[in-house]
N, CA, C and O atoms as CSV, one atom per row, in Angstrom:
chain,resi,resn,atom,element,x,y,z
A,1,UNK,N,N,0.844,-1.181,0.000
A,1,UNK,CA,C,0.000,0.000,0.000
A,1,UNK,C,C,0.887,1.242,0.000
A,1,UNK,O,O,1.817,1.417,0.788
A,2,UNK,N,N,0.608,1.869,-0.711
A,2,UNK,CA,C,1.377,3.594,-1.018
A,2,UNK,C,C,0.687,4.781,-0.009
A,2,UNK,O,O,-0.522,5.013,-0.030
A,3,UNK,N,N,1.412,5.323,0.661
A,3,UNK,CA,C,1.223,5.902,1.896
A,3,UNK,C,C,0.362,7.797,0.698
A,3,UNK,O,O,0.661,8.096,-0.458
A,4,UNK,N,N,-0.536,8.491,1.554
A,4,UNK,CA,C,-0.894,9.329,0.822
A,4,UNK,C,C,0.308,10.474,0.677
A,4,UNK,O,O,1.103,10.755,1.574
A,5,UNK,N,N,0.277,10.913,-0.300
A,5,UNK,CA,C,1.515,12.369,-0.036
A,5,UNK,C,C,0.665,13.731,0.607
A,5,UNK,O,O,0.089,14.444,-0.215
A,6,UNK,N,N,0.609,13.979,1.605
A,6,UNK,CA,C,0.101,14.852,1.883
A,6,UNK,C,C,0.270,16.369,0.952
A,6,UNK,O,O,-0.737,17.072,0.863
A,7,UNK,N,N,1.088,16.662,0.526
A,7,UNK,CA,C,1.163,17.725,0.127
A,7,UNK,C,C,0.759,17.670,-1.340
A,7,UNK,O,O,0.764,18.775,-1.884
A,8,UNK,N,N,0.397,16.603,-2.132
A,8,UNK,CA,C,0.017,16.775,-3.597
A,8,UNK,C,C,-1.389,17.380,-3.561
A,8,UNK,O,O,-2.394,16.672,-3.503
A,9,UNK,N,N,-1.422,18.846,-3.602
A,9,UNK,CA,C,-2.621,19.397,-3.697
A,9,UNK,C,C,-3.363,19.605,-4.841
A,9,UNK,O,O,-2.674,20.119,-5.723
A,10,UNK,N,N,-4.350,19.429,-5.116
A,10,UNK,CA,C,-5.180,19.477,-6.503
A,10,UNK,C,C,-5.407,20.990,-6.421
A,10,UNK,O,O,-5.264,21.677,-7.432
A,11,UNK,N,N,-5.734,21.492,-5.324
A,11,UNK,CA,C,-6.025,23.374,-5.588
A,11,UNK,C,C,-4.336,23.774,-6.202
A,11,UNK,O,O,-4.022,24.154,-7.330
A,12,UNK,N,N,-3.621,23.570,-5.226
A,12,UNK,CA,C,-2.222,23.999,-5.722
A,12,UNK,C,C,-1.829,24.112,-7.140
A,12,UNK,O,O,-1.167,25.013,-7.657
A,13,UNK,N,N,-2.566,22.588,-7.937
A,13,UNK,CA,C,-1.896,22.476,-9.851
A,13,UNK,C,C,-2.814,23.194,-10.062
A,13,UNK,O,O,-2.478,23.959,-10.965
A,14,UNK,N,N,-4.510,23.529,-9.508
A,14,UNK,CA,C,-4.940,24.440,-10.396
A,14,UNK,C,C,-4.595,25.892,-10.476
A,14,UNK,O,O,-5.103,26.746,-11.202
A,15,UNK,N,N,-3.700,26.006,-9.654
A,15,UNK,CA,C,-3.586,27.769,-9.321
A,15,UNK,C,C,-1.851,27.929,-10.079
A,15,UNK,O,O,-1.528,29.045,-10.487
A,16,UNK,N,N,-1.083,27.030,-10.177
A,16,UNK,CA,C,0.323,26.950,-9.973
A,16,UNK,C,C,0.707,26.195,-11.348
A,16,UNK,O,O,1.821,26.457,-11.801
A,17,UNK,N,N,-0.098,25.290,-12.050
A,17,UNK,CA,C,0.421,24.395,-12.565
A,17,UNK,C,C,0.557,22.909,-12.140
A,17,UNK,O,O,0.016,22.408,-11.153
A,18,UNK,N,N,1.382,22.263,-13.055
A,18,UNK,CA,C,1.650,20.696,-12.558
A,18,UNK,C,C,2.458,20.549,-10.821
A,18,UNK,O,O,3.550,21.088,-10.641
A,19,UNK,N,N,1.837,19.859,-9.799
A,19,UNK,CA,C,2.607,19.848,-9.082
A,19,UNK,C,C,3.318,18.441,-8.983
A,19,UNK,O,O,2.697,17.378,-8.965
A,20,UNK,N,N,4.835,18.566,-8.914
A,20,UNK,CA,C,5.448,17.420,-8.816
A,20,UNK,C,C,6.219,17.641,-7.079
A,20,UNK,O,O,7.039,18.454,-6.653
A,21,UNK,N,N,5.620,16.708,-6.556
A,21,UNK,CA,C,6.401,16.026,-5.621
A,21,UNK,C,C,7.876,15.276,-5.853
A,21,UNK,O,O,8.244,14.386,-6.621
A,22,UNK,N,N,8.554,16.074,-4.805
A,22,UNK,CA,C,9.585,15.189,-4.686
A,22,UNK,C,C,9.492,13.520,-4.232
A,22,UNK,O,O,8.603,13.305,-3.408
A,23,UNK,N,N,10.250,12.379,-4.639
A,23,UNK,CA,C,9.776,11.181,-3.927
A,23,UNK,C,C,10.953,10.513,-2.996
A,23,UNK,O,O,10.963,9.477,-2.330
A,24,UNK,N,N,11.997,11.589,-3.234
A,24,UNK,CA,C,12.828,11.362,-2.534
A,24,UNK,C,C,12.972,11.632,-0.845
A,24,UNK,O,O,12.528,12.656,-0.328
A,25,UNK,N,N,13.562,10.710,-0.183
A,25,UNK,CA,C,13.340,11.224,1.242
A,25,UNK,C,C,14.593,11.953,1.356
A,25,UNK,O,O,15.711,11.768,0.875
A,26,UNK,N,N,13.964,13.064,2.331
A,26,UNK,CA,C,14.334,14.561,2.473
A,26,UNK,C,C,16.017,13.605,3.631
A,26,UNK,O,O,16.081,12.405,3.897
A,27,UNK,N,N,16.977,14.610,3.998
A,27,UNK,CA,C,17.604,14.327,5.011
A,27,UNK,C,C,17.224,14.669,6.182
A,27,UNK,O,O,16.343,15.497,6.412
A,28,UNK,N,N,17.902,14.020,7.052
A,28,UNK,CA,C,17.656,14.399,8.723
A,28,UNK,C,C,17.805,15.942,8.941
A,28,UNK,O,O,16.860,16.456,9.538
A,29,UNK,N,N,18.610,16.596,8.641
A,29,UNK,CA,C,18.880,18.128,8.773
A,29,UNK,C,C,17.866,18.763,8.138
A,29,UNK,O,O,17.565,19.816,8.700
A,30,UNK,N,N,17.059,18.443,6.913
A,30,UNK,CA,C,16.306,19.330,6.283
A,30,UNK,C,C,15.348,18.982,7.399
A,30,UNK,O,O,15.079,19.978,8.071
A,31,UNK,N,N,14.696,17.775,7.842
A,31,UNK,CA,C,13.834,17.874,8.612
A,31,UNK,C,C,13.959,18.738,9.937
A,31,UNK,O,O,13.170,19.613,10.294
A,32,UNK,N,N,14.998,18.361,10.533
A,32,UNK,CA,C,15.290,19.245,11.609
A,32,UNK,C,C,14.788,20.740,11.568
A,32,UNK,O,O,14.033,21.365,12.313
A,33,UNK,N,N,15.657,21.175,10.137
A,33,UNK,CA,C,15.470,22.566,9.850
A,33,UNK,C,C,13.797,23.221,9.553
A,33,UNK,O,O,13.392,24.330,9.901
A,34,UNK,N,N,13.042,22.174,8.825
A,34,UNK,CA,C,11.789,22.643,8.464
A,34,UNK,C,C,11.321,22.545,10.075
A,34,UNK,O,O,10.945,23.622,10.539
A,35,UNK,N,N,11.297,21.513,10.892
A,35,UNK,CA,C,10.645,21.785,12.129
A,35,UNK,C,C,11.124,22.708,13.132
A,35,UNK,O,O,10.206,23.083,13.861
A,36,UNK,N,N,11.865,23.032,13.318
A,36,UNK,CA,C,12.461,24.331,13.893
A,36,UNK,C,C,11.871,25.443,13.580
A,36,UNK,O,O,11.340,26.013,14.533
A,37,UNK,N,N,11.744,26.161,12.129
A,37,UNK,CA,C,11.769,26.868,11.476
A,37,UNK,C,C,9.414,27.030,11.350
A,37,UNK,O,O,8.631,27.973,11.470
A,38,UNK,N,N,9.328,26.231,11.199
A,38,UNK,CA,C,7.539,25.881,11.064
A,38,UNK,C,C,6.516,25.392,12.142
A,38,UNK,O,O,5.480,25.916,12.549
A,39,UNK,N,N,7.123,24.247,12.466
A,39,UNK,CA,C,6.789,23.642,13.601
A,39,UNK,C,C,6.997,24.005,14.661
A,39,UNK,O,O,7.399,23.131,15.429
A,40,UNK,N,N,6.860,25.218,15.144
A,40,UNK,CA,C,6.822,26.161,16.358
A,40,UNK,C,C,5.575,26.621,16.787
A,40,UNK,O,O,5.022,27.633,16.357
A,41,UNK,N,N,5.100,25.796,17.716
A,41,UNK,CA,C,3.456,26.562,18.550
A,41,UNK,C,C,3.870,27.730,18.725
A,41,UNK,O,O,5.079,27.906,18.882
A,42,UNK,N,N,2.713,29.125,18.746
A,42,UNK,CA,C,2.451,30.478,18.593
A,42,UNK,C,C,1.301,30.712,19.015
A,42,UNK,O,O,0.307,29.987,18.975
A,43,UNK,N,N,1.436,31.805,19.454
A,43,UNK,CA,C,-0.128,32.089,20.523
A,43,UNK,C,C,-0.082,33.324,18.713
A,43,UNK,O,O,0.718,34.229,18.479
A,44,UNK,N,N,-1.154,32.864,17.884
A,44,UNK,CA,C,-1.323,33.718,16.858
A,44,UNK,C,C,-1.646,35.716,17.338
A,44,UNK,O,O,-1.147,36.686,16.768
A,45,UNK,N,N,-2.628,35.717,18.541
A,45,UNK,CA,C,-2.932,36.906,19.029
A,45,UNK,C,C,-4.355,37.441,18.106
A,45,UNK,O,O,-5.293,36.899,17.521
A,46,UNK,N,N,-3.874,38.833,18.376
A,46,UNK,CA,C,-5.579,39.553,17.185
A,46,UNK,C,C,-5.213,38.519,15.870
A,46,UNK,O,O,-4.102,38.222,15.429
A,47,UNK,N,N,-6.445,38.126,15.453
A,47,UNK,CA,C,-6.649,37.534,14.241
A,47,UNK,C,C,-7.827,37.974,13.395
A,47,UNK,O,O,-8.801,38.416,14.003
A,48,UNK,N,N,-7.867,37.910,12.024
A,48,UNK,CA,C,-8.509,38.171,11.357
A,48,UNK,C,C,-8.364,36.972,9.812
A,48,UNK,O,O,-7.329,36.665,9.221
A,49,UNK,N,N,-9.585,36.585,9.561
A,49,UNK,CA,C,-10.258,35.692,8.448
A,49,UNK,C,C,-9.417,35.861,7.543
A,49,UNK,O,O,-8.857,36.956,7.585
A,50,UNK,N,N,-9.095,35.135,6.679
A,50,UNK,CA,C,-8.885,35.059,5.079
A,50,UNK,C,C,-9.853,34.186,4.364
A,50,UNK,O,O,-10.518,33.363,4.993
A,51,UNK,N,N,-9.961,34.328,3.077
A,51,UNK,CA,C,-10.613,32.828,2.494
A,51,UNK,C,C,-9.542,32.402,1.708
A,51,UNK,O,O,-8.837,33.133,1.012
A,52,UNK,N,N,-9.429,31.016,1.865
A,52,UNK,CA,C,-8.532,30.014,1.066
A,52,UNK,C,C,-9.236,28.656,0.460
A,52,UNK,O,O,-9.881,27.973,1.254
A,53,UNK,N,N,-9.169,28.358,-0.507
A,53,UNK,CA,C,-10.005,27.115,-0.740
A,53,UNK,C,C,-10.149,25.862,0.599
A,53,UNK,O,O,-9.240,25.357,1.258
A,54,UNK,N,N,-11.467,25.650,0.665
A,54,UNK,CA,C,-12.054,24.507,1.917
A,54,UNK,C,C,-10.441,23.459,1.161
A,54,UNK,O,O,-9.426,23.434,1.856
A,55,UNK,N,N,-10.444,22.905,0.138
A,55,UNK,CA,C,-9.270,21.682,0.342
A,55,UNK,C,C,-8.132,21.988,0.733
A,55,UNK,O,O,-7.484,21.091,1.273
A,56,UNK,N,N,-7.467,23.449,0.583
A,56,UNK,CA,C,-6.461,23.613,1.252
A,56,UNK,C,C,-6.319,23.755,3.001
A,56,UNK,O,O,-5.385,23.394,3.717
A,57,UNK,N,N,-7.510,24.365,3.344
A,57,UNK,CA,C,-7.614,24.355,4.842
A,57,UNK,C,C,-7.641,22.872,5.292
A,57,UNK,O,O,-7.204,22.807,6.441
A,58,UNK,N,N,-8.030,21.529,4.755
A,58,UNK,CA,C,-8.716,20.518,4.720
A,58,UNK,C,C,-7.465,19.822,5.298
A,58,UNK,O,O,-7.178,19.342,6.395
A,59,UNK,N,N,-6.686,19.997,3.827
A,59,UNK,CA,C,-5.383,19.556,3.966
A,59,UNK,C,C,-4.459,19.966,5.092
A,59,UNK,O,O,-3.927,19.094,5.779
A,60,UNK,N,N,-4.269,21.100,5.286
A,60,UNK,CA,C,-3.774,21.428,6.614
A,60,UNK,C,C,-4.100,21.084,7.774
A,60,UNK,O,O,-3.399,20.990,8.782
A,61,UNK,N,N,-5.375,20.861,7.598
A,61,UNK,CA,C,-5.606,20.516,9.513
A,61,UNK,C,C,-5.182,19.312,9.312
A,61,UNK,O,O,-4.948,18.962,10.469
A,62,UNK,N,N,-4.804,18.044,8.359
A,62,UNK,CA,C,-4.510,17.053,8.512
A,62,UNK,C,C,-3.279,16.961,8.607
A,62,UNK,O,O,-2.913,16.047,9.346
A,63,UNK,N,N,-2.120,17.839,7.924
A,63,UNK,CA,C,-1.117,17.774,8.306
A,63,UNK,C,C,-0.780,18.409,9.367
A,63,UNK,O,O,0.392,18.122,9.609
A,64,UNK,N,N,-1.097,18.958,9.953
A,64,UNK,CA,C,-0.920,20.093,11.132
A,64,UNK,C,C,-1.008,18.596,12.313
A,64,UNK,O,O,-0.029,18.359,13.020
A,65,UNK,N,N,-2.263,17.703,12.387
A,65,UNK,CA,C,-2.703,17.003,12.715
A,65,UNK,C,C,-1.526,15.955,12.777
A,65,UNK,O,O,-1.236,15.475,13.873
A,66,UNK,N,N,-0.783,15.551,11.552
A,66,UNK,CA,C,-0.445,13.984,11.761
A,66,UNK,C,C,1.621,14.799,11.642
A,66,UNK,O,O,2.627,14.177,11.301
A,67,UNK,N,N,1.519,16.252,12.062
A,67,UNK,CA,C,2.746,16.116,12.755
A,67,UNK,C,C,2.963,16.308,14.432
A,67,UNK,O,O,3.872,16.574,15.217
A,68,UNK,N,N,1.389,15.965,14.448
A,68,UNK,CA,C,1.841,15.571,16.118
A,68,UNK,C,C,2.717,16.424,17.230
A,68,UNK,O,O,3.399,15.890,18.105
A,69,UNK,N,N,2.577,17.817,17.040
A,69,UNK,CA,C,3.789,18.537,17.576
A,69,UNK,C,C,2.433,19.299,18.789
A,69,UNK,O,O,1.404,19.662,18.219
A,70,UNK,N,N,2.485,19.476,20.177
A,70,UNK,CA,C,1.384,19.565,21.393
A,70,UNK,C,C,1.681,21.348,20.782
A,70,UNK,O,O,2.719,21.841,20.340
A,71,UNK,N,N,-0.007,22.117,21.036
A,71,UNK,CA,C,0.052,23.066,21.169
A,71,UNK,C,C,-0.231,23.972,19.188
A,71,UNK,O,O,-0.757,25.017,18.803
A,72,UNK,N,N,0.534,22.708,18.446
A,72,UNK,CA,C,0.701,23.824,17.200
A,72,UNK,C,C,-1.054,24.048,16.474
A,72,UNK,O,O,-2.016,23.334,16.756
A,73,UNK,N,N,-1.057,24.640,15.992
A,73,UNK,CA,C,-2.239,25.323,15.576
A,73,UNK,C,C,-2.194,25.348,14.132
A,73,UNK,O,O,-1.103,25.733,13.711
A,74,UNK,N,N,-3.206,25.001,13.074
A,74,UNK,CA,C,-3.040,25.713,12.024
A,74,UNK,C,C,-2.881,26.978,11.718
A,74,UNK,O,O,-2.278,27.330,10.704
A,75,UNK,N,N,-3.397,27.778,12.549
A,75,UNK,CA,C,-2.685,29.345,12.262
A,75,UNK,C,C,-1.263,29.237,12.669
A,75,UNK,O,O,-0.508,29.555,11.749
A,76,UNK,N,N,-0.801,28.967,13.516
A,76,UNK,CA,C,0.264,29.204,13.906
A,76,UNK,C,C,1.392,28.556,12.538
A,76,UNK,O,O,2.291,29.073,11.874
A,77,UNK,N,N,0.933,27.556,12.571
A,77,UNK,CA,C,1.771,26.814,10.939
A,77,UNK,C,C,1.836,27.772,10.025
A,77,UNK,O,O,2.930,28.049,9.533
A,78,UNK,N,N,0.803,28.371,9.683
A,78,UNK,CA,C,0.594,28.679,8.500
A,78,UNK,C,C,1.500,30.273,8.593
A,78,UNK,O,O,2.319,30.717,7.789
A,79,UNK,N,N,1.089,30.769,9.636
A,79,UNK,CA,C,1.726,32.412,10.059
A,79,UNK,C,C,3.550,32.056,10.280
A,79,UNK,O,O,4.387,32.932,10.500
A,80,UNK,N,N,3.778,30.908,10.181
A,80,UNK,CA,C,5.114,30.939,10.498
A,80,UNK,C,C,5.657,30.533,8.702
A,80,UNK,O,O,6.751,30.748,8.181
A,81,UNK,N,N,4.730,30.055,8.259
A,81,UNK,CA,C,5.496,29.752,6.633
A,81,UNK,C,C,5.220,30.919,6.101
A,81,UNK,O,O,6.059,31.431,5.360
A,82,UNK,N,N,4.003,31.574,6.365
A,82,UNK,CA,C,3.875,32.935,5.576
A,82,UNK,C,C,5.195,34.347,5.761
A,82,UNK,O,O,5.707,35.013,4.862
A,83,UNK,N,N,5.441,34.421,7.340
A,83,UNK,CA,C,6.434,34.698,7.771
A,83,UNK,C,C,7.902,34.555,6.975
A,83,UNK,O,O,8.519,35.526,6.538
A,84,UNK,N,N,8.278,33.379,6.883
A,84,UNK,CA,C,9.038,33.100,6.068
A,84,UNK,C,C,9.646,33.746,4.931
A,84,UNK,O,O,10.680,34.288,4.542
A,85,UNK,N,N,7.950,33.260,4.444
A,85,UNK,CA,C,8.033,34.023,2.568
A,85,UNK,C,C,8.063,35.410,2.344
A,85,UNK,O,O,8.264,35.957,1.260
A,86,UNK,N,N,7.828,36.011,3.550
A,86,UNK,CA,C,7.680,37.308,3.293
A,86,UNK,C,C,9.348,37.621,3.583
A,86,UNK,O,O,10.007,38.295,2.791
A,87,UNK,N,N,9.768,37.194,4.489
A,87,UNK,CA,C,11.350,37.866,5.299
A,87,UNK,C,C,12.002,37.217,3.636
A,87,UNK,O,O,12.521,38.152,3.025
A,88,UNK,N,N,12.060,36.038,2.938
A,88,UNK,CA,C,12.812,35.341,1.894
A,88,UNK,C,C,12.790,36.617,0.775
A,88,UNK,O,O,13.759,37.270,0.389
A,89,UNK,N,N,11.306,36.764,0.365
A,89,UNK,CA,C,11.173,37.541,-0.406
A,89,UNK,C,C,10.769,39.207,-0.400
A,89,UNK,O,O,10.166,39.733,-1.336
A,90,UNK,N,N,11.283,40.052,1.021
A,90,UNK,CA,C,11.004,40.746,1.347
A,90,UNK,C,C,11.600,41.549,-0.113
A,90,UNK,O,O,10.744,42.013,-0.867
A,91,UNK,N,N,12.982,41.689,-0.462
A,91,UNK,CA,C,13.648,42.732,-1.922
A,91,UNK,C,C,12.235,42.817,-2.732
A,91,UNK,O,O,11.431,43.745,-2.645
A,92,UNK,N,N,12.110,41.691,-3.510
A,92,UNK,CA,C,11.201,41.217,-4.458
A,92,UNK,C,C,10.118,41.901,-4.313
A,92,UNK,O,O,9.670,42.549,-5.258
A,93,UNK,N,N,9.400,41.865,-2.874
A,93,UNK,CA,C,7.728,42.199,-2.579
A,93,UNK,C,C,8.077,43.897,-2.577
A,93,UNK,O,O,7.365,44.753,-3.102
A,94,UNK,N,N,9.528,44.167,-1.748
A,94,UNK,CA,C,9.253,45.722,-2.090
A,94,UNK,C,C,9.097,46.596,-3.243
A,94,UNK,O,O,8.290,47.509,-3.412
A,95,UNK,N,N,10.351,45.992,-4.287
A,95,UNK,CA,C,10.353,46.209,-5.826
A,95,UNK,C,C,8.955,46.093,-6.271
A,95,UNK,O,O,8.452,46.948,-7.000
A,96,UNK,N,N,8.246,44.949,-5.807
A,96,UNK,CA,C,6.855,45.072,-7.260
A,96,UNK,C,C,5.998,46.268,-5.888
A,96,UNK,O,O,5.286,47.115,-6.428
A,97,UNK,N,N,6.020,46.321,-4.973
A,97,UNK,CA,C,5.174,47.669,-4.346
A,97,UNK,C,C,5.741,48.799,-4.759
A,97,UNK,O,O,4.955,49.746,-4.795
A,98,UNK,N,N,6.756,49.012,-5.060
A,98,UNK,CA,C,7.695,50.098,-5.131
A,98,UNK,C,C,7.268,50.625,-7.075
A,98,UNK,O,O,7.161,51.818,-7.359
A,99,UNK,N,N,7.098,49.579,-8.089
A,99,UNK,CA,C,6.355,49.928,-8.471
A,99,UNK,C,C,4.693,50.474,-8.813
A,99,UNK,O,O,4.506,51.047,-9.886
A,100,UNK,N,N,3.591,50.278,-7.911
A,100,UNK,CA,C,2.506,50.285,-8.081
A,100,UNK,C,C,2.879,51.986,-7.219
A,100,UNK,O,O,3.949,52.402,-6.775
A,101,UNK,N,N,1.707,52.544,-7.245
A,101,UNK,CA,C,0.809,54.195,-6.521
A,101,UNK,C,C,1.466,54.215,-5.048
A,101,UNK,O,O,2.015,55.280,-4.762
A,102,UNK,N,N,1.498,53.082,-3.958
A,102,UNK,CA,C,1.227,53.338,-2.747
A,102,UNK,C,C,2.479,53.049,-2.938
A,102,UNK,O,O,2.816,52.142,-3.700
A,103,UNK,N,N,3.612,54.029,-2.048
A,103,UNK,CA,C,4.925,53.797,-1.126
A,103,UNK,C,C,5.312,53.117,0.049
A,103,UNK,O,O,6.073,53.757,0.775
A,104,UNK,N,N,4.969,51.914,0.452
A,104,UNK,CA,C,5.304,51.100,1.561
A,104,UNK,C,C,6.313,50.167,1.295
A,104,UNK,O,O,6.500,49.592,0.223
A,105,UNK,N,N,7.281,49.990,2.860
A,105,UNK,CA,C,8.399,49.238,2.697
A,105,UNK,C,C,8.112,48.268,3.681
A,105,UNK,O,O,7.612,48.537,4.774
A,106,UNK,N,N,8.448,47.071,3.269
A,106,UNK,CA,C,8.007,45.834,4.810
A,106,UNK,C,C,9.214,46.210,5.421
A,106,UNK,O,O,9.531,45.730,6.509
């Protein structure tokens, strides 16, 4: 029996394209590093709604779920990868704001 891949999202190829999973297993350090880095419970604080497709939320509470870590939250997951992408791609996000009307710098 073939274990499910959690992350092959059907919303994801429709928004993104083909998604290919890696099938290779990751190393011990990358894991380390993604759980360090993600897998950190967070008291989220003031919150406010987004909408995201029901299968992507779906999917998350199941992985959020079957990494078993006491305390983590799907917000908290999710605010720590978003986090991420923003500090990774902070140059990038300022350049395309930096072109549009409004002047803001993250």
């Amino acid at each position: 029996m073939t274990k499910t891949r959690f992350c092959d999202l059907h919303v994801c190829a429709r928004h993104m394209g083909e998604v290919n999973t890696n099938t290779n297993n990751p190393e011990e350090a990358e894991i380390e590093q993604y759980s360090s880095e993600y897998l950190v419970p967070a008291v989220v604080g003031c919150r406010k709604g987004i909408f995201v497709p029901r299968e992507l939320v779906d999917k998350l509470a199941k992985i959020v779920a079957l990494f078993d870590v006491p305390d983590l939250t799907i917000g908290a997951f999710v605010t720590n990868v978003l986090v991420d992408h923003l500090m990774t791609n902070r140059d990038v996000i300022n350049e395309l704001t930096n072109r549009g009307n409004i002047k803001t710098a993250l």
